[in-house]
C-alpha positions as CSV (number, residue, x, y, z in Angstrom):
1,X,87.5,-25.0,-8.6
2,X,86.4,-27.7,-11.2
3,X,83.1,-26.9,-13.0
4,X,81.0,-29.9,-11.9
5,X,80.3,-32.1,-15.3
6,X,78.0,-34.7,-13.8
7,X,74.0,-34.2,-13.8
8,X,74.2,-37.7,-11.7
9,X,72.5,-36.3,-8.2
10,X,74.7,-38.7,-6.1
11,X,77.5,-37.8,-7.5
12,X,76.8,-34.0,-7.8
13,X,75.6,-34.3,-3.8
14,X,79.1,-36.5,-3.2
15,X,81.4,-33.7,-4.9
16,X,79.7,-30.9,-3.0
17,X,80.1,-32.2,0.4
18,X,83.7,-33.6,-0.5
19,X,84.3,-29.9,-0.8
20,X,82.6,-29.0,2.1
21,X,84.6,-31.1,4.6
22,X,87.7,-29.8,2.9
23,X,87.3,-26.3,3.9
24,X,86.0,-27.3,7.3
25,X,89.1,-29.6,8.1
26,X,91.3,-28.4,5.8
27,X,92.3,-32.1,4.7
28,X,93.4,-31.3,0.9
29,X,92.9,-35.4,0.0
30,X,89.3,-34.4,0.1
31,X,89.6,-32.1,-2.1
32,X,91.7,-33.9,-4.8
33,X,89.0,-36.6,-4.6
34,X,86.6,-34.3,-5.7
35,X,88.6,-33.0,-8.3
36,X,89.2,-36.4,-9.7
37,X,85.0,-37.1,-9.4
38,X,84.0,-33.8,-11.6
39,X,86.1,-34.8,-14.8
40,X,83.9,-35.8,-17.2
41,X,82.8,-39.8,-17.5
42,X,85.3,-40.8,-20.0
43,X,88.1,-39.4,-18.2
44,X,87.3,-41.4,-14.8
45,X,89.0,-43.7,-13.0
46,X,88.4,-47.3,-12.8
47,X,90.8,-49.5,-10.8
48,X,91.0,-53.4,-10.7
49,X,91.7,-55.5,-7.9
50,X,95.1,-56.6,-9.3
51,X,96.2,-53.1,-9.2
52,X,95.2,-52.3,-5.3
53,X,96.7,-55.5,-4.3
54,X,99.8,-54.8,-6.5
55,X,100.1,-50.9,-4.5
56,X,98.8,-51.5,-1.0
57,X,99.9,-53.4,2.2
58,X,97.7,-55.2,4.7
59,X,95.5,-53.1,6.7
60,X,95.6,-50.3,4.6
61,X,93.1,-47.9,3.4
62,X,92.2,-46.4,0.1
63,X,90.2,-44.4,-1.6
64,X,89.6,-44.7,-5.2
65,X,87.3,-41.6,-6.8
66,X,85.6,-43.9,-9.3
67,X,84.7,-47.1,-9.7
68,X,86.3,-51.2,-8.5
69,X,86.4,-53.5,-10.6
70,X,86.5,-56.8,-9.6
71,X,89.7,-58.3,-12.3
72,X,92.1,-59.8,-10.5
73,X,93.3,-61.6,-7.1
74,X,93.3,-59.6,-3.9
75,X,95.9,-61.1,-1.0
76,X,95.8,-59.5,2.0
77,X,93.1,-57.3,4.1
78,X,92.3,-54.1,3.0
79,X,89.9,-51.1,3.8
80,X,88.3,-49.7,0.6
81,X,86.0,-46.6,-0.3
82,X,85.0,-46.1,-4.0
83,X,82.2,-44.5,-5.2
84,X,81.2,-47.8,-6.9
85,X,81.7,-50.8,-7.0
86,X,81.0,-54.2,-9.1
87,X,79.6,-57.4,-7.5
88,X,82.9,-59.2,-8.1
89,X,84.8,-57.0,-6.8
90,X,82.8,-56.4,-3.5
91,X,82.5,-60.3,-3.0
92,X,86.4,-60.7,-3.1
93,X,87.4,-57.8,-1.0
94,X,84.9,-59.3,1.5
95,X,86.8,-62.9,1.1
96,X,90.3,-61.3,1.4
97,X,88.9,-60.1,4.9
98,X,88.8,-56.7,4.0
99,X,86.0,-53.9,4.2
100,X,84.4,-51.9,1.2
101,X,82.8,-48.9,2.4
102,X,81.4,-45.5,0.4
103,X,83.0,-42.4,0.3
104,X,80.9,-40.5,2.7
105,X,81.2,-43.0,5.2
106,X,84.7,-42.9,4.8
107,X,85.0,-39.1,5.1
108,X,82.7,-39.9,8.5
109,X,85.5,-42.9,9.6
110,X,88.0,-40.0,9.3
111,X,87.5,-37.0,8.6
112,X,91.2,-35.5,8.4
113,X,91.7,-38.1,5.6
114,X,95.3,-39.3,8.1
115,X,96.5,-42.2,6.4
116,X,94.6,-43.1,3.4
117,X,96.2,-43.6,0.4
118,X,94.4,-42.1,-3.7
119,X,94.5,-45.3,-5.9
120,X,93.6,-44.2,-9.3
């Protein structure tokens, strides 16, 4: 298990429960998402819209352990969790007809992690 680098609460709080509903579910994406949240801040993933439209189909749903930006066109509906996300990016996902959503509420939506995808 990753040493958590963060001293961001939310985050800290995010990675510990990530865990947590990996051991009682036994879903292992859970578990690479929070391995993917503890590396230090440099090191952390940051995905623009260009690249989930580029790698997902309508409908879909994603999960990106970091942070949306908002560069980029998105075509087509899509279901999206992020830890963060900028105000560009959330007003286009909403205008593509899509959903943005936080992790958590994700890991609530479905909690065996079936059918989402790790963009990063």
């Amino acid at each position: 298990m990753k040493k958590i680098k963060s001293t961001n609460p939310e985050l800290v709080s995010l990675i510990r429960s990530l865990r947590k509903k990996t051991r009682e579910s036994e879903a292992k994406i859970w578990r690479a998402v929070a391995n993917y949240l503890s590396q230090s801040r440099q090191r952390r993933i940051t995905v623009n819209l260009s690249k989930l439209n580029r790698y997902t189909e309508t409908g879909e749903t994603v999960v990106v352990p970091g942070k949306v930006l908002g560069a980029g066109k998105i075509n087509h509906s899509l279901n999206v969790a992020a830890f963060t996300f900028s105000q560009q990016a959330r007003s286009k996902i909403l205008k593509s007809k899509g959903k943005y959503m936080s992790i958590p509420e994700l890991m609530d939506k479905n909690p065996k992690g079936s059918g989402v995808k790790i963009i990063g």
